[in-house]
C-alpha positions as YAML, in Angstrom:
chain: A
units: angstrom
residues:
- id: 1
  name: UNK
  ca: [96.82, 38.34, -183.62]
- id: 2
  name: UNK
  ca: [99.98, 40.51, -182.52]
- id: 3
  name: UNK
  ca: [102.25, 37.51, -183.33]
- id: 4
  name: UNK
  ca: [100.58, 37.67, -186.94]
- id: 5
  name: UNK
  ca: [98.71, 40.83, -187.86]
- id: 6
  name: UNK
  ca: [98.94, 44.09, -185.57]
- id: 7
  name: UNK
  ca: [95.77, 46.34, -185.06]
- id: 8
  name: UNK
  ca: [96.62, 49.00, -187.65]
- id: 9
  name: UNK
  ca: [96.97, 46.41, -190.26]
- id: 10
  name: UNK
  ca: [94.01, 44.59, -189.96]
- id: 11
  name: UNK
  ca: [92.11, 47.82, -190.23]
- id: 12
  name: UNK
  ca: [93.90, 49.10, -192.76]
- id: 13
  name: UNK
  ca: [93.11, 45.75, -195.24]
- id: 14
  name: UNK
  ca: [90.46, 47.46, -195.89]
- id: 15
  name: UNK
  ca: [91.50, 51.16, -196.30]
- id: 16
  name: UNK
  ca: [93.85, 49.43, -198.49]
- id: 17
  name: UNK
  ca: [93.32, 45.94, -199.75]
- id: 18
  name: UNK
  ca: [90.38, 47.23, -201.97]
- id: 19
  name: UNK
  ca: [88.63, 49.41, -199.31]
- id: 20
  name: UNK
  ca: [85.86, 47.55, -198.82]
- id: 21
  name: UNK
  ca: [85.05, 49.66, -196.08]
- id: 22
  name: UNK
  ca: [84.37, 53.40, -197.41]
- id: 23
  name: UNK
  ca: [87.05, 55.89, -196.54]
- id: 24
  name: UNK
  ca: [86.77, 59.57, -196.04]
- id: 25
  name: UNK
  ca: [88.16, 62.92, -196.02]
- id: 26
  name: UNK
  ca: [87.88, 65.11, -192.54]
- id: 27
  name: UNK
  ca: [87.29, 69.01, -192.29]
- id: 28
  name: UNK
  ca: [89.10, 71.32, -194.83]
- id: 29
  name: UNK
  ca: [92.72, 72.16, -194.08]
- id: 30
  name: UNK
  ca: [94.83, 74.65, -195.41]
- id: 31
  name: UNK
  ca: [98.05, 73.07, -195.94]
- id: 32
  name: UNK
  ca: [100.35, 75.87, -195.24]
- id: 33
  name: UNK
  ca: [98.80, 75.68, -191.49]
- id: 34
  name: UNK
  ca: [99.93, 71.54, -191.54]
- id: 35
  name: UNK
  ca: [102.71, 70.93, -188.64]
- id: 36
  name: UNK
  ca: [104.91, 68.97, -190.18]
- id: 37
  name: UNK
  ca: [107.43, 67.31, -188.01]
- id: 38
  name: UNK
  ca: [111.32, 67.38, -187.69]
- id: 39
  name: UNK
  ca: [112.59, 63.91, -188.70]
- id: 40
  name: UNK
  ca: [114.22, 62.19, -185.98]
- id: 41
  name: UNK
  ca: [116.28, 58.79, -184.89]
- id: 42
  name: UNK
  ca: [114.12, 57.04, -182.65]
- id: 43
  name: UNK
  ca: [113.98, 53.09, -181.55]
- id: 44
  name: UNK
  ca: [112.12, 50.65, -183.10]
- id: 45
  name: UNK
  ca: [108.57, 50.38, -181.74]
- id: 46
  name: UNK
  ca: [107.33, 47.38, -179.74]
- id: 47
  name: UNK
  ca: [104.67, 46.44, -182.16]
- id: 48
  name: UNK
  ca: [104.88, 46.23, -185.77]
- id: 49
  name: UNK
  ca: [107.83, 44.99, -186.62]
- id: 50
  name: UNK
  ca: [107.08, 40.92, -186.03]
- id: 51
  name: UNK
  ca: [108.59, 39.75, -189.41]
- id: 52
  name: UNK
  ca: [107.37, 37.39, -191.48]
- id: 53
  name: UNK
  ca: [103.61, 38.50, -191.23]
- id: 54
  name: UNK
  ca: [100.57, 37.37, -193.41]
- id: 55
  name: UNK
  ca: [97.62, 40.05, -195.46]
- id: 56
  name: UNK
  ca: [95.55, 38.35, -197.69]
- id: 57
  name: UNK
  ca: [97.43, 35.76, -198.59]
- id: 58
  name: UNK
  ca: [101.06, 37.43, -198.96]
- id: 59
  name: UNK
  ca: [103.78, 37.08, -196.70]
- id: 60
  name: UNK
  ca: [105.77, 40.00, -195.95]
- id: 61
  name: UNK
  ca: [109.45, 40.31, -194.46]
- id: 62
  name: UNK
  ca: [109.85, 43.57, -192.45]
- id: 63
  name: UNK
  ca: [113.51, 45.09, -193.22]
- id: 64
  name: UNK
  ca: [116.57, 44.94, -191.31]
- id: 65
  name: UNK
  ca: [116.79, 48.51, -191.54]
- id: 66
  name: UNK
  ca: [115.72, 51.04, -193.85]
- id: 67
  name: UNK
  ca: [119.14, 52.32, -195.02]
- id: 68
  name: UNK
  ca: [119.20, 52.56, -198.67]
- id: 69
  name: UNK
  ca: [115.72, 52.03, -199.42]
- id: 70
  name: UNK
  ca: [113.95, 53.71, -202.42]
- id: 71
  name: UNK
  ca: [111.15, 53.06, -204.56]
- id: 72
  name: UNK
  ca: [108.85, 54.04, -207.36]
- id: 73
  name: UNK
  ca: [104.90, 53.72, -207.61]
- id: 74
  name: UNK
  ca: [102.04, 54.60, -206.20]
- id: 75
  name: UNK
  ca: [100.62, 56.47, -202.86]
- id: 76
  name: UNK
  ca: [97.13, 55.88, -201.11]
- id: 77
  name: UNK
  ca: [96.10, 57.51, -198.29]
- id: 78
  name: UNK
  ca: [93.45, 56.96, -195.92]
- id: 79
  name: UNK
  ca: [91.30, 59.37, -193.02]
- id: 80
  name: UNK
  ca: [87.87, 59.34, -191.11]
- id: 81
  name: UNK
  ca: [87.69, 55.95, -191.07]
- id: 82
  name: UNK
  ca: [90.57, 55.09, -188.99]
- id: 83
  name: UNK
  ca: [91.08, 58.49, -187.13]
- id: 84
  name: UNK
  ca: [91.70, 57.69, -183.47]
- id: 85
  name: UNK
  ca: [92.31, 54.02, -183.99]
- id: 86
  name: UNK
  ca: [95.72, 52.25, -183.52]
- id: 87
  name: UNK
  ca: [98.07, 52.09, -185.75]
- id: 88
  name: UNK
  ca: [100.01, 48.98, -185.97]
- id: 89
  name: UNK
  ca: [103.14, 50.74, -183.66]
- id: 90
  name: UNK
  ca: [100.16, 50.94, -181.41]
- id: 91
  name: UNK
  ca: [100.24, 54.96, -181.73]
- id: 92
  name: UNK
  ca: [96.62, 56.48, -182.22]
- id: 93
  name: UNK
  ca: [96.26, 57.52, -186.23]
- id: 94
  name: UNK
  ca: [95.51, 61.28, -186.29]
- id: 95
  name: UNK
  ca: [94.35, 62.03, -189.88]
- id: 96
  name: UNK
  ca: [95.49, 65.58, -189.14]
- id: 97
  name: UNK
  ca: [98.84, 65.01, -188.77]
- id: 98
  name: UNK
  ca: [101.82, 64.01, -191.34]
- id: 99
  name: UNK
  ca: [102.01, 60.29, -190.80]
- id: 100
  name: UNK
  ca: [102.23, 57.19, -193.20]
- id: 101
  name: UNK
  ca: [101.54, 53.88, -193.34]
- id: 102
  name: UNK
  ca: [104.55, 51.16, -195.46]
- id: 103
  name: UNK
  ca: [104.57, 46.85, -195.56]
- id: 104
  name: UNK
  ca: [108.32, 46.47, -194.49]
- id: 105
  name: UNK
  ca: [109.86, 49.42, -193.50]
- id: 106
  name: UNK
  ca: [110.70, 48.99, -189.75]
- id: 107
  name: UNK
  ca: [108.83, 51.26, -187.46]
- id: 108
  name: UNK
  ca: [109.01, 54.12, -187.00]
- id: 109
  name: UNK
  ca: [111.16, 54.93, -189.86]
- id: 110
  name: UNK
  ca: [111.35, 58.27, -191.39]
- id: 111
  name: UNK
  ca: [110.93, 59.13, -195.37]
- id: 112
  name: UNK
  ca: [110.99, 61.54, -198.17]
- id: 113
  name: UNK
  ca: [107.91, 61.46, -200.38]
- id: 114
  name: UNK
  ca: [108.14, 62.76, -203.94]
- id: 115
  name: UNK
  ca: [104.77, 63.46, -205.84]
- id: 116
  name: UNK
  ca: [106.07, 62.89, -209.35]
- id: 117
  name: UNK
  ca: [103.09, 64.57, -210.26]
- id: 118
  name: UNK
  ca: [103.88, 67.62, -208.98]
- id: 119
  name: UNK
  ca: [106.94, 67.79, -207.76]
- id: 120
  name: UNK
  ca: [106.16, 68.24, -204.03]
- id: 121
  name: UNK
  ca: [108.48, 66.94, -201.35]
- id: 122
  name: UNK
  ca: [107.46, 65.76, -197.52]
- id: 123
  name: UNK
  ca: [109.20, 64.25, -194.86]
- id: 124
  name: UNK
  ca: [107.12, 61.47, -192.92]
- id: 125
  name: UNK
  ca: [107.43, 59.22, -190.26]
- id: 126
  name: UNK
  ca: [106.06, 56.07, -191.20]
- id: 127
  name: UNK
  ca: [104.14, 54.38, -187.83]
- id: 128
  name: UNK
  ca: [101.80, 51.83, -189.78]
- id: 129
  name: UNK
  ca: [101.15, 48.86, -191.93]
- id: 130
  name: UNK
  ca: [99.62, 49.04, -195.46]
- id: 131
  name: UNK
  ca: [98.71, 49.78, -198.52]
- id: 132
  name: UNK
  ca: [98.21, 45.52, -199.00]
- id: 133
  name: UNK
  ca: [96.74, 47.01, -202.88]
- id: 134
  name: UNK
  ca: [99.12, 46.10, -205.49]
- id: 135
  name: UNK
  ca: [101.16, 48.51, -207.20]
- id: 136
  name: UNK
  ca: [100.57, 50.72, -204.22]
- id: 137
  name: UNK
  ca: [104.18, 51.25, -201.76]
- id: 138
  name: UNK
  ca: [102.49, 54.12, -199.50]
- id: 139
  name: UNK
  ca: [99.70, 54.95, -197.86]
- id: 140
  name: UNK
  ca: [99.51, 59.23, -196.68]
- id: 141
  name: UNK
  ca: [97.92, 60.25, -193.62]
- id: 142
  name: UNK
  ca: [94.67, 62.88, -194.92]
- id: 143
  name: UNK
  ca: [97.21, 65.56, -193.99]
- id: 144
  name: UNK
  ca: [99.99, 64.03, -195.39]
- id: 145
  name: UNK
  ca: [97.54, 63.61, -199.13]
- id: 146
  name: UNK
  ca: [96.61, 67.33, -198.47]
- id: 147
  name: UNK
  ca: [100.23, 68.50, -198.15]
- id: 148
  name: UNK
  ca: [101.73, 66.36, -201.47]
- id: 149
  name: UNK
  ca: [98.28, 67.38, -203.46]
- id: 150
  name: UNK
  ca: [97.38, 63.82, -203.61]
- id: 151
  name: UNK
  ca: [93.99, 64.38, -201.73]
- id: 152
  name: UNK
  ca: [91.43, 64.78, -205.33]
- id: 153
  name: UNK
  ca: [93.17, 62.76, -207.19]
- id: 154
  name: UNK
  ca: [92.82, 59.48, -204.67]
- id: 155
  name: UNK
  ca: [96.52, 58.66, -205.85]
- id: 156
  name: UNK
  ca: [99.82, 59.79, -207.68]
- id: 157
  name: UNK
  ca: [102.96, 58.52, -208.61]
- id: 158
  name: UNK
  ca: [105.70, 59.03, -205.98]
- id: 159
  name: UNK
  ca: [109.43, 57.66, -205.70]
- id: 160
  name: UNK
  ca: [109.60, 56.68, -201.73]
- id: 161
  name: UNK
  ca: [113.46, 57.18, -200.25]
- id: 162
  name: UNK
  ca: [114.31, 56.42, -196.43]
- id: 163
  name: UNK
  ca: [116.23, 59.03, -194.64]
- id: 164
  name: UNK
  ca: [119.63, 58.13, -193.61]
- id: 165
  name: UNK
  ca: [120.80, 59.12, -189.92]
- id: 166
  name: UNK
  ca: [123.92, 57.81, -189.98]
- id: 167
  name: UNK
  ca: [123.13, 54.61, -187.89]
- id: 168
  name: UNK
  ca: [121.65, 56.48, -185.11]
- id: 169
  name: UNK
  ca: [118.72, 54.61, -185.01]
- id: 170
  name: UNK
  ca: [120.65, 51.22, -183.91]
- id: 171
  name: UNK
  ca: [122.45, 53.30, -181.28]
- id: 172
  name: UNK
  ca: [120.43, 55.62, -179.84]
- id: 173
  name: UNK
  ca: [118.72, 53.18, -177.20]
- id: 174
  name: UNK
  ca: [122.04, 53.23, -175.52]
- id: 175
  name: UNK
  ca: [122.58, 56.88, -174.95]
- id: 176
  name: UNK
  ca: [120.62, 59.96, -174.24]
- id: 177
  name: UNK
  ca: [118.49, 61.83, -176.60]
- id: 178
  name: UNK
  ca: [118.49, 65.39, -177.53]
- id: 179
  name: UNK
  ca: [115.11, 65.85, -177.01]
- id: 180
  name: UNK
  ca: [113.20, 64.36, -173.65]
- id: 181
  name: UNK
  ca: [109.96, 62.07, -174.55]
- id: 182
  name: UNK
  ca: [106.89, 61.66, -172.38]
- id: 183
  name: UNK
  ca: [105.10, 58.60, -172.69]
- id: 184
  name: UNK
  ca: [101.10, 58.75, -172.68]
- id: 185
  name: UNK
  ca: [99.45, 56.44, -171.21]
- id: 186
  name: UNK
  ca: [95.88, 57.02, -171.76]
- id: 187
  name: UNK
  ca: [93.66, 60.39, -172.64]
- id: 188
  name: UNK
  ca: [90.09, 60.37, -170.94]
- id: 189
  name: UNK
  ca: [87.10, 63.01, -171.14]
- id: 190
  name: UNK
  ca: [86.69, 62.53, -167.74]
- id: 191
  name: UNK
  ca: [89.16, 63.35, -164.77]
- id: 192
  name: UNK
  ca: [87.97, 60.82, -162.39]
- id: 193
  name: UNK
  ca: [89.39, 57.89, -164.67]
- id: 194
  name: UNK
  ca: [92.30, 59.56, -165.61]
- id: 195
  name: UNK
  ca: [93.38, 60.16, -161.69]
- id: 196
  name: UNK
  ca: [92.74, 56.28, -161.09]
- id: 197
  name: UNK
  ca: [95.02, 55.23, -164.29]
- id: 198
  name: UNK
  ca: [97.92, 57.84, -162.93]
- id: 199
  name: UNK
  ca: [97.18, 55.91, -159.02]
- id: 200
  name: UNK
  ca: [97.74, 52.51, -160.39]
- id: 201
  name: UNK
  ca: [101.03, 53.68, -162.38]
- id: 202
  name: UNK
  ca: [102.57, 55.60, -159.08]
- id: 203
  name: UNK
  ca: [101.36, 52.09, -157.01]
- id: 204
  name: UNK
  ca: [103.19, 50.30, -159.61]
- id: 205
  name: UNK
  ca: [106.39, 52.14, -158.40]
- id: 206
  name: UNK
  ca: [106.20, 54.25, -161.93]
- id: 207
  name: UNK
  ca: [107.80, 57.80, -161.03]
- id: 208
  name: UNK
  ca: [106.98, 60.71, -162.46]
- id: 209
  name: UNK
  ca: [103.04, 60.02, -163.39]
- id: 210
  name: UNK
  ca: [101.29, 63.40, -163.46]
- id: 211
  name: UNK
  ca: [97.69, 64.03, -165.23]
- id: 212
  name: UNK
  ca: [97.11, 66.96, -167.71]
- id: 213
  name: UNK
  ca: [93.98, 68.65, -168.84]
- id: 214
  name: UNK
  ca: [94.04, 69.90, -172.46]
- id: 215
  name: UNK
  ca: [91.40, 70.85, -175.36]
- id: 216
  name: UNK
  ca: [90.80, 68.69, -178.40]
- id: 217
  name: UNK
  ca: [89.03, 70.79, -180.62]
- id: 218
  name: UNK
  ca: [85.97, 71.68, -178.28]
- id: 219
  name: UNK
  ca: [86.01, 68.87, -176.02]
- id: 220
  name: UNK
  ca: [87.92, 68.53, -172.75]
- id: 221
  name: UNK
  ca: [90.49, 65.89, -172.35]
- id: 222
  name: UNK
  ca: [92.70, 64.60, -169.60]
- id: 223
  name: UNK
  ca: [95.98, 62.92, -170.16]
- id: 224
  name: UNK
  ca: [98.17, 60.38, -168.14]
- id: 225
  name: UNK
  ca: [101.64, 60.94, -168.99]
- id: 226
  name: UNK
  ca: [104.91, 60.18, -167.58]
- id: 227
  name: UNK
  ca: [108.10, 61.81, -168.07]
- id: 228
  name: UNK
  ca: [109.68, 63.44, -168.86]
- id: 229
  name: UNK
  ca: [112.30, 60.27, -170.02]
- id: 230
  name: UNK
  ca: [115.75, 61.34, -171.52]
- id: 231
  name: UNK
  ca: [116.72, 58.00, -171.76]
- id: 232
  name: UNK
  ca: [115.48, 55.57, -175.23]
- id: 233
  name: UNK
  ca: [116.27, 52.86, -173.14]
- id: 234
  name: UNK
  ca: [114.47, 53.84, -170.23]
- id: 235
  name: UNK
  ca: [111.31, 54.92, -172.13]
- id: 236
  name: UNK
  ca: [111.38, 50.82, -173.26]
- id: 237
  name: UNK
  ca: [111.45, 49.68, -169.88]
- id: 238
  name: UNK
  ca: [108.79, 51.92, -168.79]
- id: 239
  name: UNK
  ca: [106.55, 50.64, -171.79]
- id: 240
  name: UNK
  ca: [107.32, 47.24, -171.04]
- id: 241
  name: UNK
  ca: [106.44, 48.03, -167.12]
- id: 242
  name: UNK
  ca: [103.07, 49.83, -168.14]
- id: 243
  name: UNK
  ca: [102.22, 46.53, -170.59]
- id: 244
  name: UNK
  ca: [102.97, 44.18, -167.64]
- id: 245
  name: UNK
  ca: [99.98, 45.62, -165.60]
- id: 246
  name: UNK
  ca: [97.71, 44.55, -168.95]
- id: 247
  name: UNK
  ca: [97.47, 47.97, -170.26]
- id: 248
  name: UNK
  ca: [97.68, 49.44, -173.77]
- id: 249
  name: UNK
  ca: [101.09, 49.87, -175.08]
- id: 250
  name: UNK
  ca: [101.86, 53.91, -173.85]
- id: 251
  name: UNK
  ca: [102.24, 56.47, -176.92]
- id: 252
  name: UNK
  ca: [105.45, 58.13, -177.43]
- id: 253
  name: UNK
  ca: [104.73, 62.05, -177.03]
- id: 254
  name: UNK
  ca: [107.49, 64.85, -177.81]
- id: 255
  name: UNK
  ca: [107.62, 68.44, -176.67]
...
């Protein structure tokens, strides 16, 4: 399926291609307490961006670049069904955090969102595939619907325009960022697996493996991360290196 339909956008045909699988909201938040994150260059993502792929019949052609694009119509957004899952960039979907889901758009790219409803602005980075509905050009992470006021209403008009950086994005694999990346290669509730994941990375000849403990909400979690990497282009080889020993595609994580 990756050479035709990523992960995320399978599971978002239905969240968006008619939801014929029933969608839902998460615990109350108040949107002035929604992190909302500093838009960025970053590289294109290893998954996601096969062009031409194939939803329900209709071919889509992933963009060069997204440079210049703007659009009218309207935004979706989807939640609890899909929270923890991958997204087609192969980044978990956390419905509590300002995300977005576009067909062609390369990924991750980063957008303004206009509720013409309202008038609210938000800036999103745009990791998935969907909405396949049509007449529908976005689909809002919960927290993302909660922030634009979109959440009650299910939808709203909104004009869609791609920030520029200057053609950073092309370039950036070949310098240094500003801002150091880890890359995560797996979260466990139990320590034991998480010290045998970080083993097999170091006996891999992967450098700079270390496992964290942190709280999600009230559960205990441990994290295999490695970094930090100040280097785009390093970061790629050390995703490609982590996929070669048949794991999941590591998860870009910044500070």
């Amino acid at each position: 399926m990756r050479h035709v339909l990523t992960l995320g956008a399978v599971l978002l045909l239905a969240a968006c291609g008619g939801r014929e699988i029933r969608d839902g909201a998460g615990r109350p938040i108040d949107p002035d307490q929604i992190e909302v994150p500093e838009p960025r260059p970053e590289p294109r993502a290893r998954y996601g961006n096969h062009s031409p792929y194939t939803v329900l019949g209709k071919t889509y052609q992933v963009l060069p670049s997204a440079r210049g694009y703007r659009e009218r119509g309207r935004a979706s957004w989807y939640g609890s069904k899909f929270h923890g899952r991958l997204t087609s960039s192969g980044e978990p979907f956390d419905m509590y955090k300002v995300s977005a889901a576009h067909k062609t758009l390369p990924l991750p790219s980063w957008v303004e969102v206009t509720n013409l409803d309202n008038g609210r602005k938000l800036r999103i980075r745009v990791n998935d595939r969907g909405p396949f509905k049509e007449g529908r050009i976005i689909d809002l992470s919960y927290a993302a619907a909660v922030k634009l006021g979109v959440l009650d209403a299910g939808t709203a008009a909104v004009e869609v325009r791609a920030l520029d950086f200057g053609g950073q994005s092309a370039a950036i694999a070949a310098r240094p960022v500003s801002v150091p990346v880890d890359l995560q290669a797996g979260a466990f509730s139990n320590r034991e697996t998480a010290d045998q994941l970080a083993r097999r990375l170091g006996e891999a000849g992967i450098d700079n493996v270390r496992v964290q403990r942190a709280r999600v909400r009230r559960d205990t979690v441990w994290r295999v991360r490695i970094g930090p990497v100040w280097e785009a282009a390093h970061a790629q080889r050390l995703v490609e290196h982590v996929l070669e020993l048949g794991l999941e595609a590591p998860v870009y994580v910044y500070p």
